[in-house]
C-alpha positions, -999 to 999 in steps of 0.1 A, spaced: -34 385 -386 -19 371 -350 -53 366 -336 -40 325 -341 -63 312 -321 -94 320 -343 -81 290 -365 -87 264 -334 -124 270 -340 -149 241 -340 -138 212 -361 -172 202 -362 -186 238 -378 -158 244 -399 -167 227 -432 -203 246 -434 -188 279 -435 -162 266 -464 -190 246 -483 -215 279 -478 -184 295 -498 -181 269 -523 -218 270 -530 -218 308 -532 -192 309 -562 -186 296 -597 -151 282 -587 -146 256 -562 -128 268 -528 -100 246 -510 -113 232 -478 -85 237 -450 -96 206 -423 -62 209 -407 -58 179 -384 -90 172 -389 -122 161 -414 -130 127 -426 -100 104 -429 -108 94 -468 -106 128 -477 -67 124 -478 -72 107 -512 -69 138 -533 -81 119 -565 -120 116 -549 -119 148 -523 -95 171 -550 -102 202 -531 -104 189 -492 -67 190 -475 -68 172 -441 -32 185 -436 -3 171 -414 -26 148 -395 -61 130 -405 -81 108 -379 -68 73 -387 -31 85 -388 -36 100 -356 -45 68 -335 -25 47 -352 4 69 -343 -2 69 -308 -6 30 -309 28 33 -325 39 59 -293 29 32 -265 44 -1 -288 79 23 -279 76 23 -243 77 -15 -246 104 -16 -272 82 -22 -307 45 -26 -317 48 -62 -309 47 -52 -268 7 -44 -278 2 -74 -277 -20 -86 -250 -24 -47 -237 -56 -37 -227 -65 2 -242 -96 15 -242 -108 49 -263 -129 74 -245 -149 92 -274 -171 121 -280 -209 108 -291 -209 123 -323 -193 116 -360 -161 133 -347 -155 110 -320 -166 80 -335 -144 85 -369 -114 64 -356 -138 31 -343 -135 12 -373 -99 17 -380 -89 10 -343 -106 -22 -342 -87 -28 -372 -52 -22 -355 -63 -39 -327 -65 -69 -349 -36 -63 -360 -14 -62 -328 -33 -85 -310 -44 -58 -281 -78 -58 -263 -103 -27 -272 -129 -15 -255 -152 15 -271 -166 41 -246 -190 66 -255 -196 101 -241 -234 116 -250 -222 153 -258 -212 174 -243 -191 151 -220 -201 163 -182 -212 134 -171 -185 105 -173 -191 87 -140 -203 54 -153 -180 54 -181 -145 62 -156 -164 34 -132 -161 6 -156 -128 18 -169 -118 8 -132 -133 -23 -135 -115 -30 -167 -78 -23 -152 -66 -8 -188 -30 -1 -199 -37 30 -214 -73 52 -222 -71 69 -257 -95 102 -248 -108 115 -281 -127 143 -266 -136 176 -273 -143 208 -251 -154 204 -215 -155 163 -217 -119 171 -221 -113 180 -182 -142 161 -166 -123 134 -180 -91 138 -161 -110 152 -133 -132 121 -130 -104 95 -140 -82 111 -108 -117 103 -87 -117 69 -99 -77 60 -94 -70 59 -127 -31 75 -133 -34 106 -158 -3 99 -170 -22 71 -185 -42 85 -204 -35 99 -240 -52 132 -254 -61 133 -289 -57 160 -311 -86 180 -299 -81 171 -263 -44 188 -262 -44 221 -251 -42 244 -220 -80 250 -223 -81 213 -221 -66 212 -188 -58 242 -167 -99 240 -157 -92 206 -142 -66 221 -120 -43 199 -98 -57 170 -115 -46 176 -146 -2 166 -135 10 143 -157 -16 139 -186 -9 135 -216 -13 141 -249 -9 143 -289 1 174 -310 16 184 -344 33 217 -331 42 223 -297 32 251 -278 61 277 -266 76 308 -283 112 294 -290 109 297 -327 122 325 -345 87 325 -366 71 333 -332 100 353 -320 95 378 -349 52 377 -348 63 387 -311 85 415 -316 72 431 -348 34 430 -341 28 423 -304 51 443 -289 44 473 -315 9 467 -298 -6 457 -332 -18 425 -319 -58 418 -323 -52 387 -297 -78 395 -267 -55 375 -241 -20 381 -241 -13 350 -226 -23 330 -252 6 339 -270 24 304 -277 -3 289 -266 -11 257 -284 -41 268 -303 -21 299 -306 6 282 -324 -18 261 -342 -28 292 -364 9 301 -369 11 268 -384 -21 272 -401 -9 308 -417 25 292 -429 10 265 -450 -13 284 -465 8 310 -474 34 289 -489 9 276 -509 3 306 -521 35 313 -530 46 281 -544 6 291 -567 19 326 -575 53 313 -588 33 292 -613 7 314 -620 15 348 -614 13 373 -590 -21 381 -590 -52 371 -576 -56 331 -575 -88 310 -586 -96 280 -566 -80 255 -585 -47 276 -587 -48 272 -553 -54 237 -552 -29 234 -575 -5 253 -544 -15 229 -519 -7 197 -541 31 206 -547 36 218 -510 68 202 -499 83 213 -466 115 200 -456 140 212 -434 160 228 -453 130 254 -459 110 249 -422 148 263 -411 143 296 -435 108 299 -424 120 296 -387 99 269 -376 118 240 -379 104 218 -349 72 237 -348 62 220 -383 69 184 -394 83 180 -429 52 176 -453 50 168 -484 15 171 -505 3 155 -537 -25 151 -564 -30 118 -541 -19 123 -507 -36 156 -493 -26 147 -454 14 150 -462 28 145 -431 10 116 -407 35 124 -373 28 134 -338 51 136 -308 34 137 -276 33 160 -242 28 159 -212 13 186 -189 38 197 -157 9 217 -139 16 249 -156 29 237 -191 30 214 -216 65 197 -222 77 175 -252 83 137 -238 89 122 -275 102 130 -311 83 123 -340 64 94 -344 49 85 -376 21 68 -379 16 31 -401 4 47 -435 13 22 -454 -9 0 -436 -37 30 -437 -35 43 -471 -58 11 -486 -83 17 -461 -82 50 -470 -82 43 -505 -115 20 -504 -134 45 -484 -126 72 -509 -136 48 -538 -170 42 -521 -175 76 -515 -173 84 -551 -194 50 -563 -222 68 -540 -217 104 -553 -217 96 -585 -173 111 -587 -149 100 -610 -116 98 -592 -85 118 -611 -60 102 -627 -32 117 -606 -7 98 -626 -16 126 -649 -13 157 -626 17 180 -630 
């Protein structure tokens, strides 16, 4: 199936369908929150069949924190900054609060929380007294058309685009191209860039699209990056799959065969090379306790017509996350009653 974008659908929506699934069936059903869900579902011992992959919420900001500490030479250059996060009013937006007040604690930087009542048209008071604060940089954590009113009304205001830092659902050319001129120079997170110069995209190109086989409505959406982001999407899943089959057999897989897929994903570069997406995937590697794997971003910026790579990977602090993590998850399953695996004991 090339119809990628399809996968890019509303992180907010995504879990009912899966959890309508899971309800449905005697066997429990992996839950795919790629680069999204609740941060403590990376602790696979609580959440065993939720797989935040590549990037959760928490590894997110702190990776772009880590992203501005290198344009002053190291995270100790936060200190004394001023950054302020622009979020969306709803659990989404308001995931990384906590955890960013924590890192701000932590590097000694000034925070200040803004938040936009969905759906995010109306920004003028928020952009005002971003003005009046002067920040060094505005995290947006947006979603959908708060997304370019932002820029829009930030350029109305005087404050520099190239200021301001996208999250992961604030990335792409739908993102932008509706806030036109405006738009030059912003810029943002991703885990895959956008662009067809990967042999994985090369071949999806010349063996379905050009055979006219393609289901994708817009042609040029190809190499988009929520085109891309279902390529990505598609690749892990399969080789989970595989890696499943291999254990299991080549047959149809229950749920927790395919949990048991996910866990021992390992993706290195070796095997992102034979795949042909090295560079369009970072290495990732899953466990029984780590269900994110992976924890980079590199950052873009948009030239007015495209989005261009303006960093390597940068990994976010997870060492200093994975505790938080780890308590949220344990008070999660106090409350539900769960008793967490042992994952010493998983094989």
């Amino acid at each position: 199936h090339d119809g990628a974008p399809a996968a890019a659908t509303n992180p907010l929506s995504v879990g009912i369908a899966y959890a309508t699934l899971e309800r449905s069936t005697a066997d429990h059903l992996p839950l795919i929150t790629i680069n999204h869900g609740r941060t403590d579902s990376t602790d696979g011992s609580v959440f065993p069949y939720v797989f935040p992959l590549q990037l959760n919420p928490y590894s997110e900001v702190s990776a772009i924190l880590n992203w501005i500490g290198q344009q002053g030479g190291g995270v100790d250059s936060l200190k004394g900054k001023k950054i302020v996060t622009l979020y969306h009013g709803s659990p989404y937006g308001k995931e990384t609060n906590e955890v960013l007040q924590k890192l701000a604690d932590r590097y000694g930087f000034e925070l200040t929380l803004l938040e936009v009542p969905h759906p995010g048209n109306e920004q003028q008071s928020q952009w005002l007294n971003i003005r009046r604060l002067k920040p060094d940089w505005v995290i947006l954590r947006g979603w959908g058309v708060m997304n370019p009113v932002a820029i829009k009304t930030a350029q109305k205001v005087g404050f520099p685009v190239d200021h301001i830092i996208g999250n992961i659902w604030s990335n792409s050319e739908e993102d932008v191209r509706p806030a036109g001129a405006a738009a030059k120079g912003f810029l943002a997170i991703t885990t895959h860039p956008s662009g067809t110069a990967f042999p994985v995209l090369q071949g999806i190109e010349r063996d379905v699209v050009a055979k006219g086989q393609s289901d994708l409505a817009d042609p040029k959406r190809f190499g988009t990056v929520y085109y891309n982001l279902g390529v990505v999407n598609g690749i892990l899943n399969v080789e989970a799959l595989r890696l499943a089959q291999a254990k299991y057999g080549d047959k149809p897989l229950s749920g927790e065969q395919v949990r048991w897929g996910f866990e021992h994903l390992k993706l290195d570069d070796a095997r992102l090379q034979a795949l042909g997406a090295k560079g369009l995937v970072q290495p990732l590697t899953l466990s029984c306790a780590d269900h994110e794997g992976g924890g980079a971003i590199r950052i873009q910026q948009w030239d007015g017509e495209q989005w261009q790579l303006v960093s390597d990977w940068v990994q976010a602090d997870r060492a200093f996350l994975r505790p938080i993590i780890e308590a949220s998850a344990r008070q999660y399953a106090k409350e539900k009653g769960i008793t967490p695996r042992d994952c010493s004991k998983e094989s």
